[in-house]
C-alpha positions as CSV (number, residue, x, y, z in Angstrom):
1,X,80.0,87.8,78.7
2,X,83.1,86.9,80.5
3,X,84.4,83.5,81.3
4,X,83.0,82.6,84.8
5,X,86.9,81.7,86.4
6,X,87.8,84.9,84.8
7,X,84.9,87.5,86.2
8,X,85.8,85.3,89.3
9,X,89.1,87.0,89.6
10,X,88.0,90.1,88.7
11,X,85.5,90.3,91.2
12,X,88.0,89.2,93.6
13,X,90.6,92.0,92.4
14,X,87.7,94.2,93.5
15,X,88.2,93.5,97.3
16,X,92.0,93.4,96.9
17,X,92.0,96.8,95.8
18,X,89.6,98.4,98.1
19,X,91.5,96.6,100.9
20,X,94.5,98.1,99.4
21,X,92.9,101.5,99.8
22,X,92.0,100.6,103.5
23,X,95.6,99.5,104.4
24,X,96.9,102.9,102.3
25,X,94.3,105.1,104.8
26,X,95.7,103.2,107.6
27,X,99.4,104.1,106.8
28,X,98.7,107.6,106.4
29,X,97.0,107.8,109.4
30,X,100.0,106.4,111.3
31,X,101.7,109.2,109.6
32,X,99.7,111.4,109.9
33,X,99.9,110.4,114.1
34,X,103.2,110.7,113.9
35,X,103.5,114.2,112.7
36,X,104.5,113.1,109.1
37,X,102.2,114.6,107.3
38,X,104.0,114.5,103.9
39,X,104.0,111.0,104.4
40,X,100.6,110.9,105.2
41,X,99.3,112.5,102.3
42,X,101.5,110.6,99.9
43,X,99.4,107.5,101.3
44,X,96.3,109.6,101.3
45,X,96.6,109.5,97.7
46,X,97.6,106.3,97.2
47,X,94.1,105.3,99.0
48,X,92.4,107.4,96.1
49,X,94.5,105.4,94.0
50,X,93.7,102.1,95.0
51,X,89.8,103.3,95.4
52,X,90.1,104.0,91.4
53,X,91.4,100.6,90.5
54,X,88.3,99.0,92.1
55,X,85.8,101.1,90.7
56,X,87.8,100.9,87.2
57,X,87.6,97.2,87.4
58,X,83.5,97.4,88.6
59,X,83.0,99.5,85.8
60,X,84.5,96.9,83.4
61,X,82.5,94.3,84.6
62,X,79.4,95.9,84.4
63,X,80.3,97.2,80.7
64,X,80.6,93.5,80.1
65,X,77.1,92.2,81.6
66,X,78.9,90.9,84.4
67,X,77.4,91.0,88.1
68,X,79.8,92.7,90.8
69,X,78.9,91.2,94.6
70,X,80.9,93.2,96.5
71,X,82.1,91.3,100.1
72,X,83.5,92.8,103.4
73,X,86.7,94.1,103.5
74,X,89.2,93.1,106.3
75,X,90.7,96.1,108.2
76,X,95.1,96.2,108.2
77,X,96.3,94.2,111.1
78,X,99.7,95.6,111.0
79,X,102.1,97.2,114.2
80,X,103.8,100.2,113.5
81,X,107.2,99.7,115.5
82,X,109.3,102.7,113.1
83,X,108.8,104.5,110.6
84,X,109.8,101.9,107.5
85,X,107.3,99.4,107.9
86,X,104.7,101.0,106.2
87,X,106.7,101.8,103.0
88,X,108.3,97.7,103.5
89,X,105.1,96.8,104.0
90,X,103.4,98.4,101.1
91,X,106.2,97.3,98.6
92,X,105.0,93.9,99.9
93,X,101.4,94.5,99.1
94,X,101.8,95.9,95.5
95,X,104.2,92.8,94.7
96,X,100.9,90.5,95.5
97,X,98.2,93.0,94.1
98,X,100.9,92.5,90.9
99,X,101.0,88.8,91.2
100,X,97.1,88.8,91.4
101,X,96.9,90.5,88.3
102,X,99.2,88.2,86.8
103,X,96.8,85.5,87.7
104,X,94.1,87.1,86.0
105,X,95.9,87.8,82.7
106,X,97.2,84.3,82.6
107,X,93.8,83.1,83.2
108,X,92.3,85.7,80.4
109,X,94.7,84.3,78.0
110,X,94.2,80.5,78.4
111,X,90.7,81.2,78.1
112,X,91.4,83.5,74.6
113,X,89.4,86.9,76.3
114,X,91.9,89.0,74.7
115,X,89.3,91.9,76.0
116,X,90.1,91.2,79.1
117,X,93.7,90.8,78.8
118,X,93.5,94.3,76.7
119,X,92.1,95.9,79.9
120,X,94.8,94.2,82.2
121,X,97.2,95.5,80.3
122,X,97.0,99.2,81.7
123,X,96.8,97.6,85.1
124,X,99.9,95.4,84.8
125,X,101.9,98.6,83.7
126,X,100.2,100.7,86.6
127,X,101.7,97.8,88.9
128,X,105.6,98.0,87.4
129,X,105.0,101.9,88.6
130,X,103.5,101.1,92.1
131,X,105.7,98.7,92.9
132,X,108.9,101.1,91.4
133,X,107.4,103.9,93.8
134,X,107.2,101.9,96.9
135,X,111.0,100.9,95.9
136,X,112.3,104.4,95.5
137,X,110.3,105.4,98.6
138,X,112.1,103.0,100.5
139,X,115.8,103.9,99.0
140,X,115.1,107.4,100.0
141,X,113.9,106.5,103.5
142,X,117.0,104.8,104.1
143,X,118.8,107.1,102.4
144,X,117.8,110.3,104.4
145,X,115.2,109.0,106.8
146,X,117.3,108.7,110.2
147,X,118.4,112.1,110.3
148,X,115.8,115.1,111.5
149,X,116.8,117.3,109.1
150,X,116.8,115.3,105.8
151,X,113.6,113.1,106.8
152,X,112.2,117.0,107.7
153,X,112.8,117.1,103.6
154,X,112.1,113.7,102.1
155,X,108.6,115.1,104.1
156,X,108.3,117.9,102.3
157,X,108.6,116.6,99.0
158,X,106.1,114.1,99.8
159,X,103.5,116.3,101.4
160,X,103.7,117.9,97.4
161,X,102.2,114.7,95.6
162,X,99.1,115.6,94.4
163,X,96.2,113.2,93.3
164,X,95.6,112.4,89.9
165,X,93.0,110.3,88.2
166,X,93.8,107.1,86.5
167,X,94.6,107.5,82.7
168,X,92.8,104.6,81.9
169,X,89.4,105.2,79.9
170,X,86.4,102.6,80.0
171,X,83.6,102.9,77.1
């Protein structure tokens, strides 16, 4: 049994990472709209990846006895005026999916569920990597981005990201 505050959180993380997925579909629609389609399918994949988190977190839950209530997600209520605001606006959203998983450690911690704080552990690495991604993303967009011929690239070489499963393991 988890501490109520704590399975609180977690079943809030739930929602924040599905709506992550949702936002992530969004973006690579818009690229995918705008004939991006490297771009698109770099977001693509991070949908899957946000998709994981959830489910990895439900599946710790229920491990623990714990009951998941799912609640509606809101849909992305964002404008699309270039090309950058989807990779600004998703360095944005990992920086407070990373500060909501700091609130759940710290609250893991104070109430000594050193379980729990084991299993955030994997997810407070995976953020230092999202949130390093979405930087580099960014540096390279600005980088090569205004120019046909380099964006034309920096497409490429995202359109080659392929989709792999979380390393984390749940018994």
């Amino acid at each position: 049994m988890l501490n109520e505050n704590v399975s609180k959180l977690l079943n809030e993380q739930i929602n924040k990472e599905l709506f992550s997925a949702y936002l992530y579909l969004d973006f690579s629609n818009y690229y995918y709209d705008e004939g991006l389609d490297g771009f698109g399918n770099w977001f693509k994949i991070q949908a899957q990846e946000e998709r994981d988190h959830a489910m990895l977190i439900l599946q710790y839950m229920q491990n623990n006895g714990e009951k998941v209530k799912l609640t509606q997600i809101a849909g992305p209520d964002i404008s699309y005026a270039d090309h950058k605001i989807p990779l600004t606006e998703a360095l944005k959203h990992e920086q407070f999916i990373t500060a909501s998983i700091h609130d759940i450690y710290d609250e893991a911690l104070k109430t000594k569920d050193y379980r729990t704080t084991q299993f955030l552990d994997w997810f407070v690495q995976e953020q230092g990597e999202e949130e390093k991604n979405s930087e580099d993303l960014i540096k390279k967009y600005e980088l090569f981005g205004t120019e046909a011929k380099s964006l034309y690239m920096l497409n490429s070489e995202l359109g080659a990201r392929t989709y792999a499963p979380p390393s984390l393991v749940l018994d």
